[in-house]
C-alpha positions in Angstrom: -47.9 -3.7 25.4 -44.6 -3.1 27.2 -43.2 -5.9 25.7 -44.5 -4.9 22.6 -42.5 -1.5 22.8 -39.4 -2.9 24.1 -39.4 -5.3 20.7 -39.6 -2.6 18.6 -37.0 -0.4 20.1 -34.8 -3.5 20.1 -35.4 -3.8 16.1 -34.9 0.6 15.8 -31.5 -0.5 17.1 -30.7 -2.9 14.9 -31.6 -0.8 12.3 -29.7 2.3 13.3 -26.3 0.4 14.2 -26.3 -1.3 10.6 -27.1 1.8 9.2 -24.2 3.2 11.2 -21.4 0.2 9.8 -22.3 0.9 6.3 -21.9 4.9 6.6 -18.7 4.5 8.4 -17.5 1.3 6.9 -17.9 3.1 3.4 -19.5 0.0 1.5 -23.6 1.5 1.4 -25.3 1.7 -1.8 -24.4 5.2 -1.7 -20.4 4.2 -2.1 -20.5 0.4 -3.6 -22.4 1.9 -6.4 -19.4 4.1 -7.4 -16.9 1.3 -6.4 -15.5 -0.5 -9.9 -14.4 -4.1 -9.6 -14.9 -7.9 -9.6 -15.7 -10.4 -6.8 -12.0 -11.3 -5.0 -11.4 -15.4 -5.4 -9.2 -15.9 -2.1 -5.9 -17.6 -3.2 -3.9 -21.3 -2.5 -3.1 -21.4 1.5 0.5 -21.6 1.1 3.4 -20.8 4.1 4.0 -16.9 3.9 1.8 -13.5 3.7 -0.1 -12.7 0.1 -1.4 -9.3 2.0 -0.3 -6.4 3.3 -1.9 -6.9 6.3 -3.9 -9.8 8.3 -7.2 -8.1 8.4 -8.7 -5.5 6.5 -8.3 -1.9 8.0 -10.0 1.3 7.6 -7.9 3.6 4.9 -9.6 6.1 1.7 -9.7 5.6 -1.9 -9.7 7.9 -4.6 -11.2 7.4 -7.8 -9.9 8.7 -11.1 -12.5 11.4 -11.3 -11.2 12.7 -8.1 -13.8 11.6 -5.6 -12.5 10.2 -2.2 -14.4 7.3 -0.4 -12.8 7.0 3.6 -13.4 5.0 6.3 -13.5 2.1 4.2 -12.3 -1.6 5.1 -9.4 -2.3 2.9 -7.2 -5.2 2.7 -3.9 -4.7 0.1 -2.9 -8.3 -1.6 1.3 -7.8 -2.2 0.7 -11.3 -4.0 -1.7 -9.7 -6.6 -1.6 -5.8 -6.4 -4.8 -6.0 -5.8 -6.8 -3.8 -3.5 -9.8 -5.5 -1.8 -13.3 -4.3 -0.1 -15.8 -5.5 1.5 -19.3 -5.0 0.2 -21.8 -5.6 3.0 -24.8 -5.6 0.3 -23.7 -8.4 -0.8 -21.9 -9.8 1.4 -18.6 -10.6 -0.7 -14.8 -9.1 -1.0 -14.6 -6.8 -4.1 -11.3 -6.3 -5.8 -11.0 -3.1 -7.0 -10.6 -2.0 -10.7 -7.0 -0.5 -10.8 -7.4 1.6 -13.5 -10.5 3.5 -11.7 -8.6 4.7 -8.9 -5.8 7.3 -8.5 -4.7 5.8 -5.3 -5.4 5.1 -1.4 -4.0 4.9 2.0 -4.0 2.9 4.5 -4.5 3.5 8.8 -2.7 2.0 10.9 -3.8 1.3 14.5 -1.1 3.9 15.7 -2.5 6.5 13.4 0.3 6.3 11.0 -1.3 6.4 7.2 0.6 4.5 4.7 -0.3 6.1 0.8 -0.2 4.1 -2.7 -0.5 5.7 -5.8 -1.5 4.0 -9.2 2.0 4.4 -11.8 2.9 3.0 -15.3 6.0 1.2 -14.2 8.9 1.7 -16.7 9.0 -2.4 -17.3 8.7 -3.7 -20.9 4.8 -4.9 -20.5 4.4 -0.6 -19.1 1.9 -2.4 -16.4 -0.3 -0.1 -13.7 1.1 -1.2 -10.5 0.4 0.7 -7.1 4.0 1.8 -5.7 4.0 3.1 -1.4 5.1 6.5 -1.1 8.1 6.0 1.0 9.2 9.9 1.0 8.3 12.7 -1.1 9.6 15.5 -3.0 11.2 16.5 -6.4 12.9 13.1 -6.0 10.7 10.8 -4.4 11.1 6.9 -3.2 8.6 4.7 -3.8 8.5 0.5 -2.8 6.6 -1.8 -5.1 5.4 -4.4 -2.2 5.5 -7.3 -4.6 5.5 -11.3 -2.7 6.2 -13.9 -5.0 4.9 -17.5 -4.9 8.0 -19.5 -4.9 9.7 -22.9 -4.6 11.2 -23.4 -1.0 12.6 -26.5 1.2 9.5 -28.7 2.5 10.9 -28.0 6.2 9.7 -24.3 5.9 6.5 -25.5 3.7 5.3 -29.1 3.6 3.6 -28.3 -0.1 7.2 -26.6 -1.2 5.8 -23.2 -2.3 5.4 -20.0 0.2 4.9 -16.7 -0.6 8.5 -14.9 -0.1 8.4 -11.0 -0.3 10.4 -9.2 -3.7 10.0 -5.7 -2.5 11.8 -3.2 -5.1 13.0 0.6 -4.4 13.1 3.2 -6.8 13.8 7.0 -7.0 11.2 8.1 -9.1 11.0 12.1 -10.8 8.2 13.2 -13.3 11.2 14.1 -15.4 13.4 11.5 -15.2 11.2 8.1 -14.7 12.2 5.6 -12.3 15.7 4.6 -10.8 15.8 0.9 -9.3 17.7 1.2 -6.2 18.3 -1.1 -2.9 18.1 0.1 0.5 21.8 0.0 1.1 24.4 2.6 1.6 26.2 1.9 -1.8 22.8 1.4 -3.7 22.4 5.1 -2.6 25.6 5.9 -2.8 25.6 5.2 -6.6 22.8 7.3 -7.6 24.9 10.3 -7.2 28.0 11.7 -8.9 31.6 11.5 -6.9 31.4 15.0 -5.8 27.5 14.7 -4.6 28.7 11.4 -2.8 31.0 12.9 -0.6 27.5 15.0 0.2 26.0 12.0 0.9 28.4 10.1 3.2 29.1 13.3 5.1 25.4 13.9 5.9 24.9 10.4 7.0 27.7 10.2 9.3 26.9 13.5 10.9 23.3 12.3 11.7 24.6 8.9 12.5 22.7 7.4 10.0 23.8 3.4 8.9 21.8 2.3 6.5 20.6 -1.6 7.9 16.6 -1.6 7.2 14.0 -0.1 5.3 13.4 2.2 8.1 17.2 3.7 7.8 17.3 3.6 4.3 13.9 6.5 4.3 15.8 8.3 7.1 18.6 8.4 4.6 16.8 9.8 1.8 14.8 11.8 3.6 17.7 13.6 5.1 19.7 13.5 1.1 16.0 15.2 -0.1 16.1 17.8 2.7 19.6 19.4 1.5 18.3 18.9 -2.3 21.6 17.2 -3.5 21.4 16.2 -6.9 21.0 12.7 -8.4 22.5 11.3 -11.7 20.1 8.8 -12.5 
């Protein structure tokens, strides 16, 4: 009898802790069946990173009718622009359908949340890419996270391809469109008329401000996009 008991209070908590992952991992019935998309094919194990990150992480999606699904394991391909799940129902990665979400974000382990949103870019083919929101405003800068697969010298990859990042900045206003830009001083610098670059430089250099990284260059902006100076673009 007792060990009768003890089996089926073993199997209740089974039952309650995979309950549990599916509520908070976001992929139940309840969520999967609202979740557009395909089953992910992984891609050719070449030198280099095709994702965002190594692992999926928990971040929140938002579909185009406005309903958010969080605490949901995601895993961003910068190879693809492709955002994957997993489904535990059945047991397989789901990519996404891009044009059934708005956007989602992604959390980091130190709490910061990363946030993509779903754009036409302004290239010929007018494509739907997901562009980070680096800082925003009236002006805002966005990153397209886009890793190639390119030729390289065997010593750095014996097959002679690797996946080599091609991230590309813009300034981007509902008015005006996007503006490609790099994350260098005269990039910036040239998005501006002669009198607004004086603006510029003088802001910078009384926050000490050099732009070297990506990490300076949205200090910079965000500092430019504080005081409201104008762009030309």
């Amino acid at each position: 009898m007792a060990r009768t008991i003890i089996y089926l209070i073993s199997i209740l908590g089974i039952l309650s802790t995979a309950d549990l992952s599916a509520q908070t991992s976001g992929t139940g019935n309840q969520f999967g069946e609202k979740i557009r998309g395909t089953r992910f094919m992984p891609y050719p194990n070449y030198t280099g990173k095709p994702y965002l990150y190594d692992k999926f992480i928990f971040g929140e999606i938002e579909l185009t009718n406005g309903t958010k699904i969080n605490n949901i394991g995601l895993s961003y391909s910068t190879y693809r622009d492709e955002l994957i799940y997993y489904n535990i129902d059945i047991s397989a990665q789901i990519v996404i359908d891009k044009l059934s979400l708005k956007g989602f974000s992604l959390k980091e382990a130190n709490g910061k949340q990363r946030i993509f949103r779903r754009m036409q870019s302004n290239s010929f083919s007018h494509e739907e890419r997901y562009y980070e929101l680096l800082c925003e405003g009236k002006t805002s800068l966005l990153t397209y996270r886009k890793v190639n697969l390119e030729p390289c010298d065997t010593y750095y990859s014996k097959s002679g391809l690797a996946y080599q990042p091609a991230y590309i900045y813009y300034l981007y206003s509902s008015e005006k469109g996007f503006s490609a830009l790099n994350p260098s001083r005269n990039s910036l610098l040239s998005k501006f008329n002669k009198a607004n670059q004086k603006l510029v430089k003088k802001l910078l250099r009384k926050n000490g401000v050099f732009i070297t990284d990506e990490s300076s260059f949205i200090k910079a902006w965000t500092l430019v996009a504080e005081k409201d100076i104008e762009t030309n673009f």
